[in-house]
N, C-alpha and C positions, 0 to 999 in steps of 0.2 A: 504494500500500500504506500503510496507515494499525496503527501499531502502538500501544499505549497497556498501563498496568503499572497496576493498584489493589490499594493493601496494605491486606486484610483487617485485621490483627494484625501484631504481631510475628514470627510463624511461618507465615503465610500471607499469599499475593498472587491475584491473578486475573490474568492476560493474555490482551489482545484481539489478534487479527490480524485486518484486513480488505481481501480480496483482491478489486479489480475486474479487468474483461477486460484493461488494459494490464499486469497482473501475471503474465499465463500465456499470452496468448495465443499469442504468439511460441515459446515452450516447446512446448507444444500442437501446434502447429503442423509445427513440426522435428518432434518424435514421431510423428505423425500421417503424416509422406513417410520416415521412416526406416522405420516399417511397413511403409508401401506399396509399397519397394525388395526386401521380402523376404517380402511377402505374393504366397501362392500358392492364389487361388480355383478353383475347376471353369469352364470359360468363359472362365479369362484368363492368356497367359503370366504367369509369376511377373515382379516387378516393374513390371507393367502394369493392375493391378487400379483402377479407376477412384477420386480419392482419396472423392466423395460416400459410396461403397460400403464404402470403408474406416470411414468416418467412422460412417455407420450400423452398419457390425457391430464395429468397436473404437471409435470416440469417446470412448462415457462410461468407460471403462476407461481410456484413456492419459489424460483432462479427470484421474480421482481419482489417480492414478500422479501424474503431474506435480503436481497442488496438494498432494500428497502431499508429494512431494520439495521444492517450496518450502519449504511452514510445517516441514521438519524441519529446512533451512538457515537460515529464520529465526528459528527460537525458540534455535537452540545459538548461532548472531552477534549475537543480542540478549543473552542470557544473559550469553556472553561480554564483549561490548562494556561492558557495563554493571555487568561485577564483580557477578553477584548470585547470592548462594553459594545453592545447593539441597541439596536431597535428595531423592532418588530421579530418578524423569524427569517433567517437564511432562505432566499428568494431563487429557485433553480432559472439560470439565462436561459431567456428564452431560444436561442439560438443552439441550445444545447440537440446533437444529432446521438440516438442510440439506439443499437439497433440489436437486441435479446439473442435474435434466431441468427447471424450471421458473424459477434462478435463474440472475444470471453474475455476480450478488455474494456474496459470503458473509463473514460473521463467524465467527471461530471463538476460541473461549472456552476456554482450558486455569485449570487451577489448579495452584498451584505450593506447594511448601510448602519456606518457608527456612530456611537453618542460623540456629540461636540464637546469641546474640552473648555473648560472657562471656571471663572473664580468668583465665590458670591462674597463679597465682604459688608459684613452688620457689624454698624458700629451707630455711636453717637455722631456720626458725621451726617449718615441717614434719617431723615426725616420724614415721619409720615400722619397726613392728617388721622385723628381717631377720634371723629364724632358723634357724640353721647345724646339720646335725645333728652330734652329736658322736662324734669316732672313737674308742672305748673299746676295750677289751679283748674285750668283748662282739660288740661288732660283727667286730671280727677273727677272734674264732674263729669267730663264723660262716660270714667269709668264706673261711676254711681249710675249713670245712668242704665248701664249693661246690665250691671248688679241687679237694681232693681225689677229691670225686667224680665232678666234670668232667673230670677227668684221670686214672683210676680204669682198671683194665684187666678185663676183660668173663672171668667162668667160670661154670662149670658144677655148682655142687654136687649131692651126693646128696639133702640134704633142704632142704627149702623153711624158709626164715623168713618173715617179716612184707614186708622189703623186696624181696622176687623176684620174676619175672614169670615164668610159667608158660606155658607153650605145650599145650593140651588140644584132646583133640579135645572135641566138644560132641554128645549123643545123646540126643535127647525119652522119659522112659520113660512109661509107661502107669500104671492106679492102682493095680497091683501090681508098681509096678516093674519091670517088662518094656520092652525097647527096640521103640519103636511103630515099625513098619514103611512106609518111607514118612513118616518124621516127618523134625522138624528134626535137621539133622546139620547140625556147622559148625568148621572147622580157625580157633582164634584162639590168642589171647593174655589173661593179667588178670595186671596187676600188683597185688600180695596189697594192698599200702598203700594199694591208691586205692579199695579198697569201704570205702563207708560202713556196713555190716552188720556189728553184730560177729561173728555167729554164721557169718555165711559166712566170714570170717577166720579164726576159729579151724579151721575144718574143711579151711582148705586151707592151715595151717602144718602143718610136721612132713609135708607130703607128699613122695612118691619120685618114681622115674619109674617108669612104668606105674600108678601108683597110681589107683585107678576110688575115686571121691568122688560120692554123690548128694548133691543140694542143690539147693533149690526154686526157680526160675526167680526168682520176687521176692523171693530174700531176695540172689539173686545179682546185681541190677539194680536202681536204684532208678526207671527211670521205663520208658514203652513204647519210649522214646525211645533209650534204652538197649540196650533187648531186639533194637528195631528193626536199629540199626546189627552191636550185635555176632553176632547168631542170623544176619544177616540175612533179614529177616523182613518182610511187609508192615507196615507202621505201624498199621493198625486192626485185623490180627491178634495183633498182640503186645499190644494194651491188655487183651485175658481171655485173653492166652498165661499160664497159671499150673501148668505141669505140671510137675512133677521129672525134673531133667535128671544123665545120667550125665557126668562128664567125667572124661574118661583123660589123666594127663601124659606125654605125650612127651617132652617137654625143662624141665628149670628154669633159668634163667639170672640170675646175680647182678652187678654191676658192684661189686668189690671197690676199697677207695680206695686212693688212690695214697699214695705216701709222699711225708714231704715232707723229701728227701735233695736232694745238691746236683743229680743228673741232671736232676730237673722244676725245679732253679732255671734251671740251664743251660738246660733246654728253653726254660721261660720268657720268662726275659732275658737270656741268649747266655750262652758259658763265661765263670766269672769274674764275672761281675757282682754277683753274689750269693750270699755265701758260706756264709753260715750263717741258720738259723730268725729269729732278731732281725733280722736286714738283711732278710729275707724281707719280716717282720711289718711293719718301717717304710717300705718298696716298697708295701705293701699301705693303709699307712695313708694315704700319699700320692695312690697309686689312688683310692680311696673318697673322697677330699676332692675330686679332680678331678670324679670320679662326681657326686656329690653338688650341684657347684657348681650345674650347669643345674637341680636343683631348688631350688636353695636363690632365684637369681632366679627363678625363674617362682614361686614361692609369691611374695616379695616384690612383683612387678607385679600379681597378684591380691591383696595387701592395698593397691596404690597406688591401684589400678582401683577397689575398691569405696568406699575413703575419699573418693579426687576424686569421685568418681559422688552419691557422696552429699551430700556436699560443700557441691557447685557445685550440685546440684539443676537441672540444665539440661533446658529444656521442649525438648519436641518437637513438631510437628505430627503430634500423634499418627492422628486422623482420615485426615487426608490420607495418612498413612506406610501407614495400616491398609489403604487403598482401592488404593495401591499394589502391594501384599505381593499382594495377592488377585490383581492384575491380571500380575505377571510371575513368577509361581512357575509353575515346570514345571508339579506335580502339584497339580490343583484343592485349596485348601485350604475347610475349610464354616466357618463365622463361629466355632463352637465353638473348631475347632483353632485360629485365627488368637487370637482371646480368651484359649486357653491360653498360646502362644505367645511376643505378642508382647513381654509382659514381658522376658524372656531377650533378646530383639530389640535392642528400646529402651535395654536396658542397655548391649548390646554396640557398637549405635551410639555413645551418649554417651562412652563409652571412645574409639572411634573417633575423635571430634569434640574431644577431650581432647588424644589421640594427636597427631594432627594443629598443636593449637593448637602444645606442645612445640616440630613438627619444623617449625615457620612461625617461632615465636617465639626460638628458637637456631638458626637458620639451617641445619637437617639437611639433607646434600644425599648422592646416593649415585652414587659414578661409577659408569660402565660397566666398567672396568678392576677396580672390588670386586665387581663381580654376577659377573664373569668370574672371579676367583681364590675368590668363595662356590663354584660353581655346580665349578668344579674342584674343592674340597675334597669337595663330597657327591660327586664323581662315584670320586674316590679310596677316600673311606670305603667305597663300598659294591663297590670291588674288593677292600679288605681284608676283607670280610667275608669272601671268601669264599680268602682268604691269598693274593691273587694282586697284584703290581704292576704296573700297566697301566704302557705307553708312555705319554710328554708330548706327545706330537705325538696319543693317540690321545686323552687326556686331554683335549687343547685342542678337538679333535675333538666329542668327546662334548658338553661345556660349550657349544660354538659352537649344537650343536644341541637343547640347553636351552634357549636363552636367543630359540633365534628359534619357540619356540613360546607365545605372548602369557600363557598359564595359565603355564606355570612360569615363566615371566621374571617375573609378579607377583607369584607366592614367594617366589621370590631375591629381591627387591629388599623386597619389604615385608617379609623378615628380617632382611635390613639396619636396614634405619628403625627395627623393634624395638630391635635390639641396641643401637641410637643413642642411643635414648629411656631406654633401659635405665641407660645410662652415664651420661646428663643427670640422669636423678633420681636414681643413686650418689654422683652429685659432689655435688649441689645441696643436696639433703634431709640431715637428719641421720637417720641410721642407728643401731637400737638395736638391737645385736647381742646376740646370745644364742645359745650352745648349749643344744641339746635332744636329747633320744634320740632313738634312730631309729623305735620304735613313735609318741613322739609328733609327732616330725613329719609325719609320713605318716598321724599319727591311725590305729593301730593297738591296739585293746585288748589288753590284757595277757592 
């Protein structure tokens, strides 16, 4: 076996492997009688099939199987051996000519395309905006306002406002208003706030129960898409579904707010804890800051990411990465989408490649023992969602069999590594903090 490495560039190489008969045949061979132990022709007890015969109707099949499995052990022990950092996987040239039935030599030609070499330095020379949003007064009464309504108890009134949802039946009329026999009939719900019509809002405030309201199918939906779900209706009938529809209320129902007396603090945060509105509002401001913290780093790592990115200006084999993308994406990509694409791609790579330099260059490491008490904290959180406290034994449980599935065990640990990188460049960088409101942080127009 004859193996040889020519670097193109800086970002590309070519590797030769060249395989004579002392490199397979042996392999081949074994193959070739392990068949023959379990091959079962017409004419021959099973494991007695003559091996020529074998050879003739499996040969060239176990010959590609086995040089197969070679050049996949030698290209990862060469890789390997030789510290030679990639991207993506060893790409066989296309130009590569082989030919099973008439050679017992072959050369085979991949191309490789390498990581770029460069230096991230985090210091206090680095600066990066880290903007906090701010907890005002503003923000609180909003967040009273959620409260209260999240916690709100459910009635009945006589007449409809703006924010009730309506329970009607639903009855197609004809163009003199007559109920079309045989027409759409449909038992729903609309809550009066969420149409974007004015005119169908007004006509369904101030209603009772049993109140009969016509109003035109489009001015009650704004798309077919709309029509489709709530009439339930075929989708390309409801696009010139445009008749006047009768709807009768049944029921109106309102979720009136809560107060905010000590019982919902109690309910809250236990008896006692909180005594009055002010201890409430400063519980609350505390809340929102913790809230707010996971956005306040994730903007910050998207302003680090774009500035290194830019920065460093680091080359890719982009070519080679492009010829890649095409060859292991599930779903056929055509040159157009890949050309839109890889922009977004090549960036998030370079981040990657950034990422990395960090968790190499301050020694990041992530035990098992942290993916194990991550992987229990999500598995907790998402028993509280639903206010229930799982058992530690069921917890350990659950976690155990996260982590021995390879997709979420690379979650958990590459959230780790973020969080790591995260803390590297809090310490490192100087930090220009700022409050800002909450529309602007989250880039909300007024």
């Amino acid at each position: 076996m004859n193996i040889s490495k020519k670097d193109i560039n800086a970002l590309n190489a070519e590797l030769s492997i060249t395989l004579s008969p002392a490199d397979y045949e042996t392999k081949v061979e074994s193959a070739i009688k392990k068949v023959q132990k379990q091959a079962a022709l017409p004419g021959f007890r099973a494991g007695k099939v003559p091996v020529g015969l074998i050879k003739k109707q499996y040969g060239k099949g176990i010959l590609v199987e086995e040089i197969n499995k070679i050049l996949n052990t030698t290209l990862q022990t060469y890789i390997t051996e030789n510290n030679i950092e990639i991207l993506g996987n060893p790409m066989p040239k296309e130009d590569n000519i082989i030919d099973f039935d008439k050679q017992t030599e072959w050369t085979f030609n991949y191309d490789l395309g390498l990581s770029p070499q460069f230096d991230v330095k985090l210091d206090n020379s680095q600066s990066f905006e880290y903007n906090v949003v701010k907890i005002d007064d503003e923000l609180v009464e909003k967040y009273l306002k959620d409260v209260k309504r999240n916690y709100g108890k459910p009635s009945n009134p006589d007449v409809a406002t703006e924010k009730d949802v309506l329970y009607i039946d639903i009855v197609e009329l004809d163009a003199d208003n007559n109920i079309v026999a045989g027409g759409v009939f449909k038992s729903t719900s609309i809550g009066i706030d969420r149409l974007k019509n004015e005119a169908a809002k007004a006509k369904l405030v101030g209603a009772t129960k049993e109140s009969k309201i016509v109003i035109n199918a489009n001015e009650l939906y704004d798309s077919a898409v709309d029509k489709s779900i709530s009439l339930g209706i075929d989708k390309e009938f409801a696009e010139s579904f445009s008749a006047n529809l009768q709807l009768t209320v049944r029921n109106i129902a309102r979720m009136e707010d809560a107060e905010l007396n000590q019982e919902l603090f109690d309910k809250l945060y236990g008896a006692g804890n909180v005594n009055s509105l002010e201890e409430f509002k400063e519980k609350i401001k505390g809340e929102l800051a913790i809230m707010f913290a996971q956005d306040t780093d994730r903007k910050f790592v998207e302003v680090v990411e774009k500035t290194l990115v830019e920065k460093l200006n680091i080359g890719l084999p982009d070519e080679f990465l492009k010829r890649w993308l095409m060859a292991v994406n599930e779903k056929p990509l055509t040159k157009e989408q890949l050309d839109s694409e890889y922009p977004a791609y090549a960036n998030s790579m370079k981040w990657k490649l950034i990422e990395n330099k960090i968790i190499k260059g301050n020694n990041i490491t992530v035990a098992i023992d942290e993916a194990k008490a991550e992987a229990s904290n999500y598995v907790r959180s998402q028993f509280a969602r639903y206010g229930q406290t799982p058992d530690e034994t069921e917890v350990a449980k659950i976690a155990d069999s996260i982590l021995a599935k390879q997709e979420e065990a690379q979650k958990i640990f590459e959230g780790l590594y973020s969080k790591k990188v995260l803390d590297v460049l809090k310490t490192n960088c100087k930090l220009e903090t700022k409050e800002v409101s909450y529309n602007e942080f989250f880039g909300i127009s007024n």
